[in-house]
N, C-alpha and C positions, 0 to 999 in steps of 0.2 A: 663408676660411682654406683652405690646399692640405694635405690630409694625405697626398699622394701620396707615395711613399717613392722616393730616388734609386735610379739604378740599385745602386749597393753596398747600398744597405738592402735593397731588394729581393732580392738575394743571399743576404745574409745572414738573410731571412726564410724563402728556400727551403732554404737549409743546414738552419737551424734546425726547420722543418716536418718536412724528410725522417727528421732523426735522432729526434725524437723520439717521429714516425709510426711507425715501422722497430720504436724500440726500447723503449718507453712502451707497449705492448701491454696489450688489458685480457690476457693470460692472463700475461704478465710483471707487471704491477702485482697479479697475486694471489696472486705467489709473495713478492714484494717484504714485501707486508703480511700473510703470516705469518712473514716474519724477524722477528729481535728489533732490530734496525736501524732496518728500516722505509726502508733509504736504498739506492739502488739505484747501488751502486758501476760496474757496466758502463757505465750512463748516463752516470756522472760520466766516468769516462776517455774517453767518446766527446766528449763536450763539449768538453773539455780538448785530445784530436789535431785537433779542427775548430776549435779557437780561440775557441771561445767564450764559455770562461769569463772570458776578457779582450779581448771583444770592446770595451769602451767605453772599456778602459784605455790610458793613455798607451805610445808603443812604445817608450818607453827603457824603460819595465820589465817588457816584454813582450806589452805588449798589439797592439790591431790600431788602437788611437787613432781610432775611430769613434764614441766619444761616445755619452752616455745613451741616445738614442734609439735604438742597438743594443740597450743591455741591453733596453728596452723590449721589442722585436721578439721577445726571446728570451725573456723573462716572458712575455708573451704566450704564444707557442707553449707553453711551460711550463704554463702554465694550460690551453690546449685541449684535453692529453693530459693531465692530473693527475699528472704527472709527479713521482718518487715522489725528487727530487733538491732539494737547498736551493738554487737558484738564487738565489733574491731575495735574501734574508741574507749569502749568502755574494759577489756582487757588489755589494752596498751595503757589505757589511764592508771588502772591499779599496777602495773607490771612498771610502773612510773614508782609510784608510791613504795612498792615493795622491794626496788631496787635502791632507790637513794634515801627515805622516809624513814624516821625512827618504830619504833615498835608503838607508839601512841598513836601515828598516823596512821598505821596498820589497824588499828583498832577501830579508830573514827571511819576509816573511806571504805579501808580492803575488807576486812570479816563481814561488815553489810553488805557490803556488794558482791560479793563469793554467797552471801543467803537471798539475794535476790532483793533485799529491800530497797537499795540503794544505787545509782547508776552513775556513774563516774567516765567523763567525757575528758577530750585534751583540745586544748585552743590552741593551735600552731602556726595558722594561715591568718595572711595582712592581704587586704588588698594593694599587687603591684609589686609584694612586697617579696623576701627569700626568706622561707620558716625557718635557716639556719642563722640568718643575722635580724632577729626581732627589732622593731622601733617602737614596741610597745616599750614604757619605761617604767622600773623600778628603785622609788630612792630612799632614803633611809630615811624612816618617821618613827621617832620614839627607840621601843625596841622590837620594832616593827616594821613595815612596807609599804611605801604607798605607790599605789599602781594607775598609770595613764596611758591610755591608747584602745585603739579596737580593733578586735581579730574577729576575721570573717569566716562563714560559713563553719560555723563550729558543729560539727556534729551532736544532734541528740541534747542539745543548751536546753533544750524547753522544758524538757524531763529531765535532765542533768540535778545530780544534788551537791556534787563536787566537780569540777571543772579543773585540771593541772591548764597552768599554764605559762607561755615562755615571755621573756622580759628580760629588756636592757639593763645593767646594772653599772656604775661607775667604774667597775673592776672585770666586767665578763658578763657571762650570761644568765639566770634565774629561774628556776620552775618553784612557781606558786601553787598551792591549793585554794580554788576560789569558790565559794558559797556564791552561786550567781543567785541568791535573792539576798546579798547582802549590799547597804547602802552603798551607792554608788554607782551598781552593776542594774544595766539597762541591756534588756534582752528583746532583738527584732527578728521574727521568725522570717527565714529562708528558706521557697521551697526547691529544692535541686529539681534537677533534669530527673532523678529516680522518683519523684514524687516521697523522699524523705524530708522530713523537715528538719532542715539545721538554723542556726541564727548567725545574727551577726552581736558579736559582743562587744559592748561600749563600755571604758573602766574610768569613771571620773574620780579622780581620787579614793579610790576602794584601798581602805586601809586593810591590811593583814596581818596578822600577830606571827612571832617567831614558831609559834607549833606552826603557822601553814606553809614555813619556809621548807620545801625539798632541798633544793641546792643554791648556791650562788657564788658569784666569784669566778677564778680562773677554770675551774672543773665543770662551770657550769654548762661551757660551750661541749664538752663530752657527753655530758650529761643529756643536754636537746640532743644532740649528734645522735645518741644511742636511743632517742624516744622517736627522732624519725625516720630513722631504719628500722627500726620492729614496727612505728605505724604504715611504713611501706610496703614491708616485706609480707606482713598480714592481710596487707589491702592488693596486694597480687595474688596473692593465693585466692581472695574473696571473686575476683575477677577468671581465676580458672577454672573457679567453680563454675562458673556462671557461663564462661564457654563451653563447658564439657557441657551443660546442660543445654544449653543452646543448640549444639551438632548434634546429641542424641535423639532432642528434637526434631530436626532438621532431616537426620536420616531415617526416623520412622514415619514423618509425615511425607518425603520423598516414596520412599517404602509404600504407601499404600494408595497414594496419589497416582491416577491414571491418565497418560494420553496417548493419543490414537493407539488406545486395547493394548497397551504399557507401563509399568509403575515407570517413573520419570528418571527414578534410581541408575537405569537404565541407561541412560540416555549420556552417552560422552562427556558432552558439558555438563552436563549436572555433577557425573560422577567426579570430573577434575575440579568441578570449583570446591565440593563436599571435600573431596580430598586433603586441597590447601588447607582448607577452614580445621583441617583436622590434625595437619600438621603444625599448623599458628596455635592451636590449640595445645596442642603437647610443648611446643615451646612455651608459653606460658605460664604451663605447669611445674616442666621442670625448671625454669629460672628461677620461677620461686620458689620450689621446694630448695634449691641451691644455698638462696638467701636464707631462708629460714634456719635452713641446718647450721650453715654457719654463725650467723647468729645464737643458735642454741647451742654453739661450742664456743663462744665468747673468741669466735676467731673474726680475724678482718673482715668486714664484709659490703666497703663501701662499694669496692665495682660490683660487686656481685648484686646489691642489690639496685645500684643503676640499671645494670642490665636488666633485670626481673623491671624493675617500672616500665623501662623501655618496650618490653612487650606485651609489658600488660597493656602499653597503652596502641601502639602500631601494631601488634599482632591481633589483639583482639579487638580491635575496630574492625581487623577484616573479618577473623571470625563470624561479628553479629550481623553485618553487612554483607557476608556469602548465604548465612544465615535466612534474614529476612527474605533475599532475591530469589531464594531456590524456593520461599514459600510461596512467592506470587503475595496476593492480595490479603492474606491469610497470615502475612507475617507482620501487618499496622493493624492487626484488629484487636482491640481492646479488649472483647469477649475471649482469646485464648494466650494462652502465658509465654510467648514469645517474647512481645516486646517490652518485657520486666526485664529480661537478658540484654537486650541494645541497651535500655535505659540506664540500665546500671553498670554497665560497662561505660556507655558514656560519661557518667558521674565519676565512677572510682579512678578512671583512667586521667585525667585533670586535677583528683585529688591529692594537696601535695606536691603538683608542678608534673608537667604532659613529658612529651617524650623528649622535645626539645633540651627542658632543663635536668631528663636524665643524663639524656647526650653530652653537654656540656658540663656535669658533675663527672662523667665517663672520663672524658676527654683532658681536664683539669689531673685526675687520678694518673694518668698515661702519662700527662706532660709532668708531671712530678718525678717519674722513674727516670733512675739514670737508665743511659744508653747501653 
């Protein structure tokens, strides 16, 4: 397999490194996370003049039409800085819109939010629940929707201007477009284990007009199918970012850290645990990148990106956790940007369903094939 990135991908991975090197600062991300936001708006409009919040989107509606493995590059980097913006959510939300949504919805959700005004979130998760079989319900009002139930921990809901979201339908499954300040829609902020805030959303009869219907019906279950494989496969990459960042850490604080008249680097055990953590680490990466490609060739890619969850969630828990232990005391201390990397790895790795229900997505896949 060549994971080598063309010359435009590779552009666009230094675009994307610079800005959010520059501006993703640990003394910025400590001013960010005592806002009541949590959302670092300067960030977002830089994304937005560099094009990159519609980097993978088609250019008739404004995108740069470089396809998933853009967004990829740019989750990625997203992840390496902890970066205190909804990237993922909010380019799988329009990347929703742009793939099942007429050319009007394109206009109302995707071109603002490709110019930075507008941020667009997906509600997928129930408490207790499986984001591929919703109990949130959708039934037919008018010539219209009306929508019941509540989906948890929705990313970026506070700041969200348009929210996709999945629903039971009589006939199959639904993605709605929902205005969370429109009547009905009752938003309670949740703060994650990463100190981002998502909410929980409550739908008491939130009516929706035929423009905010995406899909419904028999297609609709492909339809969620294909929105939480690209919200996964994204949200791995986010998480490899965050490992490489972490063991680079790790190996230059090793690096200059001394014991008895030694960098610690040194020192056997260090150097095998650094090692693992670097090997869990390239697995990570490259599962994901696995998923993603596939996905960006509209090929199969449910095992592929079970596997990719699976160690975004097992391999990088040890990652952070070799991580912290090589730093000593130095790796819980809030004053230096370690523990953004555990943080957020703990988060994203539960996002969506842990390793468990990778495994038994895996496993289901397997037992399907014939012998």
């Amino acid at each position: 397999m060549d994971f080598s990135f063309t010359e435009e991908q590779e552009a666009v991975r230094e675009l994307a490194a610079r800005i959010f090197t520059d501006l993703a600062t640990h003394e910025r991300l400590k001013e960010v996370e005592a806002s009541d936001e949590r959302f670092d708006r300067k960030l977002w409009g830089e994304l937005a003049s560099a094009g990159l919040l519609g980097i993978g989107l088609p250019e008739a509606i404004g995108g740069a039409g470089l396809g998933f493995v853009a967004v990829g590059i740019v989750a990625e980097e997203a992840g390496r800085t902890a970066a205190a913006v909804p990237y993922v959510p909010a380019a799988v939300g329009a990347g929703a819109v742009a793939e099942f949504g007429d050319a009007a919805q394109c206009r109302r959700w995707v071109e603002p939010m490709v110019a930075g005004d507008v941020v667009l979130s997906a509600a997928l998760v129930e408490q207790g629940g499986d984001p591929a079989d919703p109990t949130t319900t959708a039934t037919r009002h008018g010539d219209g929707w009306r929508l019941d139930g509540t989906k948890a921990f929705v990313p970026a809901a506070m700041v969200a201007h348009g929210i996709v979201v999945s629903a039971r339908t009589d006939d199959g499954v639904g993605l709605f477009v929902v205005d969370p300040t429109a009547p009905g829609v009752t938003r309670r902020p949740q703060e994650a284990t990463s100190r981002q805030i998502e909410a929980e959303l409550e739908l008491s009869g939130v009516v929706v007009g035929p423009d905010d219907v995406l899909v419904t019906g028999p297609g609709g279950a492909d339809a969620l199918r294909w929105l939480l494989e690209h919200a996964e496969a994204a949200l791995c990459l986010c998480v490899a970012g965050a490992c490489d960042a972490a063991v680079k850490l790790t190996a230059q604080y090793t690096s200059q850290r001394e014991q008895f008249g030694k960098p610690i680097a040194t020192f056997q055990a260090v150097g095998q645990r650094a090692a693992d953590a670097y090997i869990d680490a390239e697995a990570v990466r490259l599962t994901a990148w696995q998923a993603v490609w596939r996905l960006s060739e509209r090929l199969p890619a449910t095992s592929e990106v079970a596997v990719a969850k699976y160690w975004a969630d097992e391999g990088a828990q040890r990652v952070v956790h070799a991580a912290q232990h090589l730093h000593g005391g130095m790796g819980v201390d809030r004053d230096y940007p370690l523990h953004r990397y555990y943080l957020l790895v703990k988060h994203l790795a539960l996002t969506l369903g842990g390793a468990t229900t990778s495994l038994l997505r895996l496993g289901a896949v397997l037992a399907d094939e014939p012998a």
